[in-house]
C-alpha positions in Angstrom: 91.2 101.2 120.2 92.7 101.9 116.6 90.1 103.3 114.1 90.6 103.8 110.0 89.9 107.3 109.5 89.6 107.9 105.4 86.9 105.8 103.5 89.0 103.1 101.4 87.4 105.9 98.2 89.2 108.6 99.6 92.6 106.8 99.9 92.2 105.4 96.3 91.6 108.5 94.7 94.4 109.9 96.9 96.6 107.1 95.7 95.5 107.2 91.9 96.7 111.0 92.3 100.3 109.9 93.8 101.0 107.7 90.6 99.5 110.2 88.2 101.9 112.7 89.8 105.3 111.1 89.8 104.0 108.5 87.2 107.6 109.0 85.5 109.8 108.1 88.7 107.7 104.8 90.2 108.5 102.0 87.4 106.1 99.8 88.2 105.7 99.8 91.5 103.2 101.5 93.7 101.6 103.4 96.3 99.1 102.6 99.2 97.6 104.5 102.0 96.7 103.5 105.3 95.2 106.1 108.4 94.3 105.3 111.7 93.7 107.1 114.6 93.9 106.0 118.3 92.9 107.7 121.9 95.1 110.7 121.0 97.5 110.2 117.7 97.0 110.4 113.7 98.5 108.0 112.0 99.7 107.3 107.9 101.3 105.0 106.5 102.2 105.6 102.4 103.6 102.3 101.6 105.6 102.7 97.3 106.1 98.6 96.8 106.9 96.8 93.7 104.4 93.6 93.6 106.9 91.6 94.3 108.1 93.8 97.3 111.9 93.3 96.1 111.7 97.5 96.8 109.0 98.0 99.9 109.4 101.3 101.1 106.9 102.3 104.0 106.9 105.7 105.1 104.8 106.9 108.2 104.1 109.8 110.2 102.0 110.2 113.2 100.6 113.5 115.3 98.4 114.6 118.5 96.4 116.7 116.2 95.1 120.3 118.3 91.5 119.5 117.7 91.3 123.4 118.6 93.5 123.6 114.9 92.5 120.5 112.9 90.3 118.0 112.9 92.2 113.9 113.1 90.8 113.8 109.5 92.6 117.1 108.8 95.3 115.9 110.1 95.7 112.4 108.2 95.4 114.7 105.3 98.3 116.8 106.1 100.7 114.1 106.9 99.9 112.3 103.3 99.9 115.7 102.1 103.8 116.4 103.6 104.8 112.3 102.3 104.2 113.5 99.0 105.9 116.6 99.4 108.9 113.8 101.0 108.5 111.8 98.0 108.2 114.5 95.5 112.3 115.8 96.8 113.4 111.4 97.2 112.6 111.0 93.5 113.9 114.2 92.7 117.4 113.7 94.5 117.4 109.8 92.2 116.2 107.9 95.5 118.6 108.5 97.5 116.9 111.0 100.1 116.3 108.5 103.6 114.1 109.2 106.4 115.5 108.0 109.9 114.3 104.5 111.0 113.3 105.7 114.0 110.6 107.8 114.7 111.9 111.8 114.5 110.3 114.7 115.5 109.9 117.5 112.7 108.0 120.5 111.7 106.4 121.7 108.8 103.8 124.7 108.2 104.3 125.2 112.6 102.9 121.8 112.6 104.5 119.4 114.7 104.9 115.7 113.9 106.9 112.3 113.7 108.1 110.8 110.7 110.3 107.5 109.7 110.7 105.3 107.0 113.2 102.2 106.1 113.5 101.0 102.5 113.3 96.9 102.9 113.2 94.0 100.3 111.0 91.8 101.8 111.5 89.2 98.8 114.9 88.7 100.2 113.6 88.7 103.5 111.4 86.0 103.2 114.3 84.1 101.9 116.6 84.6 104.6 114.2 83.6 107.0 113.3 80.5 104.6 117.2 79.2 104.8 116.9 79.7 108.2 114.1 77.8 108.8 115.6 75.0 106.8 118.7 74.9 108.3 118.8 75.8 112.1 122.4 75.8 112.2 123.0 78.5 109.9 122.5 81.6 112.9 121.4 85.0 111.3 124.9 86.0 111.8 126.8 83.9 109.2 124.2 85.2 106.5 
């Protein structure tokens, strides 16, 4: 069973801080913050969007947190804590810093997690799927 872990107040304050912070590098798009937790793993999502989600960029890191260690709140808080950090260098290197699509194991601080990300434009998406929809003899190939 999947459980949200932060109150929706933490994760707004949390998310009001990630705009404050790279205010200068987001043009008018921005951030969100998901956290579940299941049987065993952590889970975040920090989602940087424009409302129009022509740039939807969701990056997301999971970990078996050592209760022992951290606590799964603890944990949620260190893997927005290390996206920041991700985003913090991807802004810095003029967006053009990628995560692997698929999940990858990696370490930071001796911790060990999983992270991916895939920028999208879902506005085109939905288009594509739109023309396809509309005309069944167009095959995703030819587009």
């Amino acid at each position: 069973m999947t459980q949200n872990l932060l109150s929706r107040e933490i994760l707004n304050n949390l998310e009001n801080l990630l705009e404050k912070k790279h205010a200068i590098f987001i043009n008018q798009r921005s951030f969100s913050i998901s956290t579940t937790t299941d049987s065993d793993k952590v889970k975040v999502q920090v989602l940087l969007q424009s409302e129009d989600q022509a740039f939807y960029y969701p990056v997301e890191a999971r970990m078996t947190p050592d209760l022992d260690e951290m606590t799964a709140n603890e944990s949620a808080l260190f893997l927005i804590d290390y996206i920041d950090l991700y985003f913090e260098q991807f802004f810095e290197e003029g967006e053009e810093l990628f995560l692997p699509i698929d999940w990858a194991k990696h370490n930071y601080d001796a911790i060990d997690f999983e992270i991916r990300g895939q920028i999208r434009n879902k506005k085109v998406e939905e288009l594509a799927d739109k023309i396809l929809e509309t005309n069944p003899k167009i095959s995703s190939e030819q587009i």
